[in-house]
C-alpha positions as CSV (number, residue, x, y, z in Angstrom):
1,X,-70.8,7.9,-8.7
2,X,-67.8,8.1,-10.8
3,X,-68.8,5.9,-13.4
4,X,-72.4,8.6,-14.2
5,X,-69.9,11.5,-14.8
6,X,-67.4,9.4,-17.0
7,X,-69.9,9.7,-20.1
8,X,-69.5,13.3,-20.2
9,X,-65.8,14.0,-19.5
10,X,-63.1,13.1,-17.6
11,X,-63.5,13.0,-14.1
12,X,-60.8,13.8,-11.9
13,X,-61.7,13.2,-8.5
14,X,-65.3,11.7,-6.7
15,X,-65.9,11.7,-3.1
16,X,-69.2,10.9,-1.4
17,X,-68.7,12.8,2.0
18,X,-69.8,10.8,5.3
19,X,-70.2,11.2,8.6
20,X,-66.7,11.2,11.0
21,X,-68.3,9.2,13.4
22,X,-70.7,6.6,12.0
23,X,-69.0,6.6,8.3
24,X,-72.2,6.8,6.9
25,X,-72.8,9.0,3.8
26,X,-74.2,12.5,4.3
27,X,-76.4,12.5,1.2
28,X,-74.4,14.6,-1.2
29,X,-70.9,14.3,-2.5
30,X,-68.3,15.9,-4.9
31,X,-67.2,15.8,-8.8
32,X,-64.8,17.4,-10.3
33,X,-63.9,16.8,-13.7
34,X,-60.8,18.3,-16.4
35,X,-63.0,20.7,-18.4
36,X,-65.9,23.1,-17.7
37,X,-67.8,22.1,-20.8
38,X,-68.0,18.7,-19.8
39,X,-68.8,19.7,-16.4
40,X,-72.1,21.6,-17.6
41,X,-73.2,18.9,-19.6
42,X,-73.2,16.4,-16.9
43,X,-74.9,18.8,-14.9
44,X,-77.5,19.3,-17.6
45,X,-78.2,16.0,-18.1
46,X,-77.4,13.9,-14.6
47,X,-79.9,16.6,-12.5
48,X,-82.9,15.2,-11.1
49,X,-81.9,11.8,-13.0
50,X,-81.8,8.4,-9.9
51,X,-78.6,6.9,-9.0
52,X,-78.7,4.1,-7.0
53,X,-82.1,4.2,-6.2
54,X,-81.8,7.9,-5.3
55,X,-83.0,11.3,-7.3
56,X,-79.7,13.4,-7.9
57,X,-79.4,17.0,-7.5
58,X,-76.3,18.2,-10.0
59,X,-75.3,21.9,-9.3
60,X,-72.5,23.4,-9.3
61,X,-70.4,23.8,-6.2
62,X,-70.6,27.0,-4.1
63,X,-67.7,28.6,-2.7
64,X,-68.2,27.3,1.5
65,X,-68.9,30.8,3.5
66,X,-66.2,31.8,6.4
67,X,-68.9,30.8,9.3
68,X,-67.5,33.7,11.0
69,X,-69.1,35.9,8.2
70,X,-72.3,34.1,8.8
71,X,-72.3,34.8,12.3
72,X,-72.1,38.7,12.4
């Protein structure tokens, strides 16, 4: 995953997240990289494009909601 951001900037951490139990991926993982501008290019241009034999979805990250928030 690393290695599709690199073209675009310097990428400062990659981590596919998986499941606790089975260590399988969950489908979706994290970039960050050193500078915004960068950031929105690989965005632009890695969205919808395959990786591994799979379609990517490149957004930005969301802040996580407190699930106590969600619950009231």
């Amino acid at each position: 995953m690393e290695a599709a951001f690199a073209p675009y900037g310097e990428v400062t951490s990659a981590r596919i997240i998986t499941d606790r139990e089975t260590r399988r991926s969950k489908g979706f993982g994290f970039v960050e990289m050193s500078d915004d501008n960068a950031a929105e290019r690989a965005i632009a241009e890695l969205n919808e494009q395959e990786l591994a034999g799979r379609k990517m979805v490149v957004k930005p990250a969301m802040p996580r909601e407190d699930k106590q928030a969600s619950a009231e």
